[in-house]
N, C-alpha and C positions, 0 to 999 in steps of 0.2 A: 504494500500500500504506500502511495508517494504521497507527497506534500499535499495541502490544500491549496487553492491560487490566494487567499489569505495570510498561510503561511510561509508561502514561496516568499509573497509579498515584504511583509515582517524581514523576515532573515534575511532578502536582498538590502532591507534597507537598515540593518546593521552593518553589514560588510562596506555597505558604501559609507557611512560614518567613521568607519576606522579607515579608508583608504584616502585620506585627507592628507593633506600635509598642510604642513604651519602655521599656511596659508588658509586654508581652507580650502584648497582647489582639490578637484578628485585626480588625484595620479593613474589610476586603474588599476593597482595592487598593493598587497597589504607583503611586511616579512613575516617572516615565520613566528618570531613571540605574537606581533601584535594580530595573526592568523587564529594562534590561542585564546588570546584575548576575546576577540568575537564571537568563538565557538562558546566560550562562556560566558557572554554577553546574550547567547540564543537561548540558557538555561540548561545547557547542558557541562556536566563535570566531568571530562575527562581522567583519569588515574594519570597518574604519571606514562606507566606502560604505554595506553591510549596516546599521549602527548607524547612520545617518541615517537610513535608509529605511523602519526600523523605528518610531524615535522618529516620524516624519511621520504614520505610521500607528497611534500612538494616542493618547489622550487622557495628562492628569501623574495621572489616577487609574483606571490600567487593571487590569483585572476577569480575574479565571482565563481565561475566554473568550476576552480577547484573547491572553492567556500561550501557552493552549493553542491556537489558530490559528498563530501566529510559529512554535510548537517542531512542530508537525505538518508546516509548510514545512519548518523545516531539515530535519527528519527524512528527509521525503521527497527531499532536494536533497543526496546526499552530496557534501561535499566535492572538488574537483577537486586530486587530492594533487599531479601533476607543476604544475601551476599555484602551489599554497601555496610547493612547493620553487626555483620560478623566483624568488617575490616576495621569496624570505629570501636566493637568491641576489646577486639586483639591489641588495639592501641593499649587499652588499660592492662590487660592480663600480663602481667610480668614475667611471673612463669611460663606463659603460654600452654596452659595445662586445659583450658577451656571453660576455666571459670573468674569471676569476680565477686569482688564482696559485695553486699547490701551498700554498706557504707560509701562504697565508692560508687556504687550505680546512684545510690540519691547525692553524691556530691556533685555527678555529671548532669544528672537531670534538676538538680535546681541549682548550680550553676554557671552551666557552660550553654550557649545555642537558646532557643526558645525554652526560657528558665521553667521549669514546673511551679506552681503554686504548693502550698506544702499540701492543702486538701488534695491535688492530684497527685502529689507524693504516698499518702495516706492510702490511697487506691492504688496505686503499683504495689506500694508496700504488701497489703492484702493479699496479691495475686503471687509474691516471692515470698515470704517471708522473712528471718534474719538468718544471716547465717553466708553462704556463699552460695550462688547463684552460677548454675549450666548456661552459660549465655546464646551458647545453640540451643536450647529445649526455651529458652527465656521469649527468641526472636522469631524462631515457629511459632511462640503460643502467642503473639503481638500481631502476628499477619497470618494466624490461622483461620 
């Protein structure tokens, strides 16, 4: 399934906002950071992995054409969310043993990012209890 003429829309006219110069006049290409820059100005986050493989595949003066090829993959390619939520967990897991404490999931969720309020801390808490937390059995049962 490809873009909408809405979205095509949208996303052309990011690419052409960053392929400005100083000036403001449209040069007709962007390099390669500010190529990334755009892709995540579209909403989309590439991994780092992602952003090598991107950079490999184009030129430091890349053309709508290539913009609009990259953003048609993401587009097609949603995100793998229980995946994204694994890799933010592993952050914390020191051990990497595939757990976290309580303590440290309520320090991340009220916090770090869209703070929890503690009455929704309260309610997570409920659903874990104390102790240490499977953060794979945690983020199936969240997007079960």
């Amino acid at each position: 399934m490809g873009l909408s003429e809405e979205q095509e829309k949208d996303f052309r006219e990011i690419f052409d906002a960053y392929q400005k110069d100083k000036e403001g006049n449209d040069i007709g290409f962007v390099n390669k950071e500010t190529f990334i820059k755009a892709v995540r100005a579209c909403g989309f986050n590439p991994s780092e992995k992602e952003v090598a493989t991107i950079k490999e595949g184009i030129s430091d003066k890349a053309k709508i054409e290539d913009f609009m090829k990259v953003i048609e993959k993401k587009a097609a390619d949603p995100p793998d969310k229980a995946e994204d939520l694994m890799e933010c967990f592993r952050i914390f897991d020191k051990d990497g043993q595939g757990y976290i404490s309580t303590a440290e999931l309520k320090n991340i969720l009220t916090n770090l990012g869209e703070k929890f309020s503690p009455e929704e801390w309260e309610e997570v808490e409920k659903s874990v209890g104390d102790g240490m937390i499977a953060y794979k059995d945690y983020v199936n049962m969240i997007l079960g």
